[in-house]
C-alpha positions as CSV (number, residue, x, y, z in Angstrom):
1,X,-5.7,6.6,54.5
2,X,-3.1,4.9,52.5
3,X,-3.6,2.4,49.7
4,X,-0.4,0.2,50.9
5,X,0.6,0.7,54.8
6,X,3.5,-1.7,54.7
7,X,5.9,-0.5,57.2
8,X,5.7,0.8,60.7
9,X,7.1,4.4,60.8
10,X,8.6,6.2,64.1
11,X,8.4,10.3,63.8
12,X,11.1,12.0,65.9
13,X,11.1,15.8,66.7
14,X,13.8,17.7,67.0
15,X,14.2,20.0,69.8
16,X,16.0,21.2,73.2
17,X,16.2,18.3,76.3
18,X,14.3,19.5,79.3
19,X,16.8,17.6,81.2
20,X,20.1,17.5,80.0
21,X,22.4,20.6,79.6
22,X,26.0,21.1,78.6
23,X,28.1,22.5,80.9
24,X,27.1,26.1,80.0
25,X,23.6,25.6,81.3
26,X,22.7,25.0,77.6
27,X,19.8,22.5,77.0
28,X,21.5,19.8,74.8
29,X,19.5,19.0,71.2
30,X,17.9,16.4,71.4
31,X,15.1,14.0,69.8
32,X,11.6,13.4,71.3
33,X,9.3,10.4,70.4
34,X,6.2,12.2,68.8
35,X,4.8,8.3,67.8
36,X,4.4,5.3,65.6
37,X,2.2,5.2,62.4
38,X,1.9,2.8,59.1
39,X,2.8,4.2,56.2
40,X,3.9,3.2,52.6
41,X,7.6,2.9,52.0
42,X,9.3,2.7,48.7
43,X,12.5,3.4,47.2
44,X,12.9,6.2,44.6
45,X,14.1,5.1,41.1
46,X,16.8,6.7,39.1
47,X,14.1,8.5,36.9
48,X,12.4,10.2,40.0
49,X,15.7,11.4,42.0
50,X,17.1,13.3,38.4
51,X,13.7,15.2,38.7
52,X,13.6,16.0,41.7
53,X,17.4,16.8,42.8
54,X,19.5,16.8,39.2
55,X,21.7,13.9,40.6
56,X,20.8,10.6,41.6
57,X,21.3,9.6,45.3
58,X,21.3,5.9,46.8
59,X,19.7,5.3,49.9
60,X,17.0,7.8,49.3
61,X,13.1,6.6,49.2
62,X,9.6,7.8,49.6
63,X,7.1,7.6,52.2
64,X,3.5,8.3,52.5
65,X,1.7,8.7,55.5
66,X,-1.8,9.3,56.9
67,X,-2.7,13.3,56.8
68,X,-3.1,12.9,60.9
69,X,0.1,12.6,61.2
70,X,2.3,15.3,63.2
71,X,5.5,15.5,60.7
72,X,7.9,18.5,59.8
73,X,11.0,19.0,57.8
74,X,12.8,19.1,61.3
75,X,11.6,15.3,62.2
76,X,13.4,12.4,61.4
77,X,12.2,8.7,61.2
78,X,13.1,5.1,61.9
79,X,12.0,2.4,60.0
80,X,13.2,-1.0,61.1
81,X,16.0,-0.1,63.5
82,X,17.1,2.6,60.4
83,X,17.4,6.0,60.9
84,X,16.2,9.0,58.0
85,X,16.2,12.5,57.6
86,X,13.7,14.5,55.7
87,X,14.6,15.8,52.3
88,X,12.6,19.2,51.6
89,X,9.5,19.8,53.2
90,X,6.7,17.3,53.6
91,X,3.7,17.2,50.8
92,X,0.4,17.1,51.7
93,X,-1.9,15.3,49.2
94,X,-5.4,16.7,50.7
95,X,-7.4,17.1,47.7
96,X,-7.1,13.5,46.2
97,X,-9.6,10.9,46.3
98,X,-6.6,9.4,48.9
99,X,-5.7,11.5,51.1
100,X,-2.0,11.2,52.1
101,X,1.6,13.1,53.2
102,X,4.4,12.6,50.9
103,X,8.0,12.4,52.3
104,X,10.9,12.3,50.3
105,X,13.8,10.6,53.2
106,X,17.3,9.7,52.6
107,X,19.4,7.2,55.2
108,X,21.3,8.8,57.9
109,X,24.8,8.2,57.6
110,X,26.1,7.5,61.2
């Protein structure tokens, strides 16, 4: 349970393609839908990104999701046609009164 679900969040994993190989026989990388969940997006201040990297990145925000869901440091995640990779490793919150997954994601540059 989150206190403020406002966005709809797509998980990606990353693996091999069971159907697409390079021509070396090589399953290509790919990403595989693992689903959709709400969850609570917000951008990081200046204050939080010091802490937490000793520089201060744009286009880097926080995202809490339900414990259920399926997410690694390997996924990535769309958010209104956006793409983000994970920062670090996800944090699991189990022992508050709110249960919840912490992910710290910064925009993918294309």
């Amino acid at each position: 349970m989150i206190f403020f679900p406002n966005k709809t969040v797509t998980v990606y994993e990353y693996g091999e393609s069971t159907t697409e190989y390079n021509v070396y026989g090589e399953p290509i990388p790919a990403y595989t839908t693992v689903g959709e969940y709400r969850g609570d997006f917000q951008p990081i201040g200046p204050s939080e990104a010091v802490e937490m990297e000793g520089t201060i990145y744009t286009d880097t925000y926080k995202l809490y999701l339900p414990l259920t869901t399926p997410i690694t440091r390997t996924c990535e995640v769309s958010i209104d046609g956006e793409y983000y990779e994970i920062i670090g490793s996800p944090e699991v919150y189990d022992h508050t009164y709110v249960g919840h997954i912490k992910v710290i994601l910064q925009k993918k540059r294309q």
